[in-house]
C-alpha positions in Angstrom: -1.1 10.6 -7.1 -3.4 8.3 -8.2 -4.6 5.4 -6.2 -3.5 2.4 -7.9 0.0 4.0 -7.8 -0.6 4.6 -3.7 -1.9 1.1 -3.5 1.9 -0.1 -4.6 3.6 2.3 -2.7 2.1 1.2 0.1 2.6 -2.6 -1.1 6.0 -1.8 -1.5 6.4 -0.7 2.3 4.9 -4.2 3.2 7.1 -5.5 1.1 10.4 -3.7 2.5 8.7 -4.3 6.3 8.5 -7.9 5.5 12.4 -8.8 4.3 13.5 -6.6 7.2 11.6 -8.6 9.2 13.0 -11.9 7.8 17.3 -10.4 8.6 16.1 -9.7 11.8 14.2 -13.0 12.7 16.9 -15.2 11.0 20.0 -13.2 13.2 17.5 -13.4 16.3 16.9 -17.1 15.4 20.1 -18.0 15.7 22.1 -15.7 18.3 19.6 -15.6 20.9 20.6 -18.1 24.1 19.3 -19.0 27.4 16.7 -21.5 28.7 14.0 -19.4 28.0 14.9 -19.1 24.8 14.1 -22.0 22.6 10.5 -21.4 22.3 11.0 -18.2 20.9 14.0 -19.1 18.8 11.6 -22.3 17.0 8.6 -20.2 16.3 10.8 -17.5 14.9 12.4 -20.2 12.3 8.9 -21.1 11.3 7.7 -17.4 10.9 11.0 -16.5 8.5 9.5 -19.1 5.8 6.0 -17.3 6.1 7.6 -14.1 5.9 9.2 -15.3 3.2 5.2 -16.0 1.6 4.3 -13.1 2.3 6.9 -11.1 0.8 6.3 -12.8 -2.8 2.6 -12.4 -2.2 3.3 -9.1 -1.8 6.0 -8.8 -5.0 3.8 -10.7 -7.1 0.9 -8.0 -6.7 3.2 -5.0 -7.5 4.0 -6.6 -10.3 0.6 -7.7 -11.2 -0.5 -3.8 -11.1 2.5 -2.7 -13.3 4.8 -1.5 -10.5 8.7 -2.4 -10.0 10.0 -3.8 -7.3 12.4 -2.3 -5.5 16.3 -4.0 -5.2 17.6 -4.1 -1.7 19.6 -0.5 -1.8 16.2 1.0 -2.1 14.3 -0.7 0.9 14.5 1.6 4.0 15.4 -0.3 7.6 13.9 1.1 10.4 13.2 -1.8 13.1 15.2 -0.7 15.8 13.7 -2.6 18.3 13.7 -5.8 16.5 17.6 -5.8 16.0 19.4 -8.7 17.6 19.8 -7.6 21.5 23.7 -7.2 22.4 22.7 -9.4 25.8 22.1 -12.7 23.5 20.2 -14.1 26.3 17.6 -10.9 26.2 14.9 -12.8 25.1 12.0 -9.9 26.3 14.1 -7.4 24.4 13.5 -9.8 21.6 9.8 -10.9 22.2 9.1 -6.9 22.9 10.6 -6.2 19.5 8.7 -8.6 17.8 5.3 -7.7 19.0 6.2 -4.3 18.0 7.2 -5.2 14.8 3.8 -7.3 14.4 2.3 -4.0 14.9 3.8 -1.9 12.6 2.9 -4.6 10.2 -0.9 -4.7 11.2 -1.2 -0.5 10.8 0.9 -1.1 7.7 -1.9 -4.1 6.4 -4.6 -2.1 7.4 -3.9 1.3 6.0 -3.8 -0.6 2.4 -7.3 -2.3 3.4 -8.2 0.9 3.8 -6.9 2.2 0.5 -8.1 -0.6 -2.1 -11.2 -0.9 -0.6 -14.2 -0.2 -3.6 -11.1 -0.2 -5.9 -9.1 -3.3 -5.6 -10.3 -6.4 -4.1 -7.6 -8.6 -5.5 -5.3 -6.8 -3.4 -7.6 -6.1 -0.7 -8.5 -9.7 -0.2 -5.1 -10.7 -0.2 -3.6 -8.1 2.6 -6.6 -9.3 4.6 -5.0 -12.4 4.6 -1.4 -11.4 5.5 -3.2 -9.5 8.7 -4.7 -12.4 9.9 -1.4 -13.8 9.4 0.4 -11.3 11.3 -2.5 -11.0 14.2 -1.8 -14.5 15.4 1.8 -14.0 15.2 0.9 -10.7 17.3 -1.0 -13.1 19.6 2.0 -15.8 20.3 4.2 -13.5 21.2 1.7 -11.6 23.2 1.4 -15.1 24.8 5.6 -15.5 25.1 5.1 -11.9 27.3 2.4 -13.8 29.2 4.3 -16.8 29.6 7.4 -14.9 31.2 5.3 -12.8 33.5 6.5 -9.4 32.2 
């Protein structure tokens, strides 16, 4: 395969990673309950319009290098742990699945790094910005772990 078709491939993964990511955080958003909630339920409404950001950067550069984007029957779903928690006032179920979704997303980030690099700095440059992105959303949650002393 040859790279600049890899380098979409991969895009398209982010891409698929980030709407997940947005069902997920909306539905969490809104169902999860409890005092110790709120905190987590605010900064997850401001990360769903980032996410949003990140997954038209993300459209707009497989388009840009001749690739097709994928409807939502083709996107695969595979964040278990980020699914709303059936205890609605989980709220470490939910801050655990979203650190581990921040992850996924920063291996995802930096594989493509790893891919463009010498090739495509246009694309390069801009997945360096959607990991720093996704670090410091790694970092508040990391912080909401902290916080609740788990």
């Amino acid at each position: 395969m040859d790279r600049t078709k890899e380098i979409i491939t991969e895009l398209k993964k982010s891409y698929a990673i980030e709407l997940e990511t947005i069902e997920n955080y909306l539905a969490n958003s809104i169902d999860l309950q409890g005092t110790d909630a709120e905190a987590v339920r605010e900064s997850l409404e401001e990360e769903i319009n980032l996410k949003l950001k990140h997954a038209r950067r993300l459209a707009k550069r497989i388009n840009g290098l001749g690739g097709r984007l994928p409807g939502s029957l083709e996107l695969p779903r595979d964040q278990n742990l980020l699914q709303p928690p059936l205890d609605n006032a989980d709220v470490m179920a939910v801050i655990r699945g979203v650190i581990n979704a921040s992850e996924a997303s920063i291996r995802q980030y930096q594989k493509i790094i790893d891919l463009t690099e010498v090739l495509d700095y246009i694309t390069q440059d801009m997945v360096i910005d959607l990991l720093s992105d996704e670090r410091e959303h790694r970092r508040v949650f990391l912080g909401f772990l902290i916080q609740m002393g788990k």
